[in-house]
N, C-alpha and C positions, 0 to 999 in steps of 0.2 A: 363458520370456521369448523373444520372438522378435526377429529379427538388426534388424530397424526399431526397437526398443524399445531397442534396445543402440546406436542410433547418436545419438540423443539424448542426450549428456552433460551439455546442461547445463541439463536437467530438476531441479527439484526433486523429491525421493521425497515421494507418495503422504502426507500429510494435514501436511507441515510447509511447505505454501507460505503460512502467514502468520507463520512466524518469520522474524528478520532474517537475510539471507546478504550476503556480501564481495558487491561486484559487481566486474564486471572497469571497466578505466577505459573501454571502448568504451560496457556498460551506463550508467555514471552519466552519461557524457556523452549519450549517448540518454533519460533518464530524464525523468518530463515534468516543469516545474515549475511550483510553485504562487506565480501573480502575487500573489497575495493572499489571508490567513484570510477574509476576506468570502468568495470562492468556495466556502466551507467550510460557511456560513447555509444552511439549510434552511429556507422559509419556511413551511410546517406544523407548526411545533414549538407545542405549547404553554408559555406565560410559564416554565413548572417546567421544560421540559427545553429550552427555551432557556439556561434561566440556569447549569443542571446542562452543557450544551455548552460554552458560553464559560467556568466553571470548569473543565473538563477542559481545554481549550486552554489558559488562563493556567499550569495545573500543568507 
């Protein structure tokens, strides 16, 4: 590991940055937020993974 790789602490290790972590309060006050699930629509879905999106949303 080199002395640049050790000054990064507050890196995620290497294949868990899509589990959840604490964030600090400076994080979530920086964090962006979503105006709205409409920003969420993808307008290429077809009818079946439209309705499969917005069921996952409602869950």
């Amino acid at each position: 590991m080199s002395s640049t790789a050790r000054e990064h602490d507050d890196t995620v290790p290497q294949g868990t940055t899509l589990l959840p972590r604490d964030l600090t309060p400076a994080q979530l006050k920086a964090a962006p937020v979503l105006a709205s699930v409409d920003s969420l629509v993808i307008d290429e879905l077809t009818d079946e993974e439209y309705d499969a999106f917005v069921a996952a949303l409602r869950s």
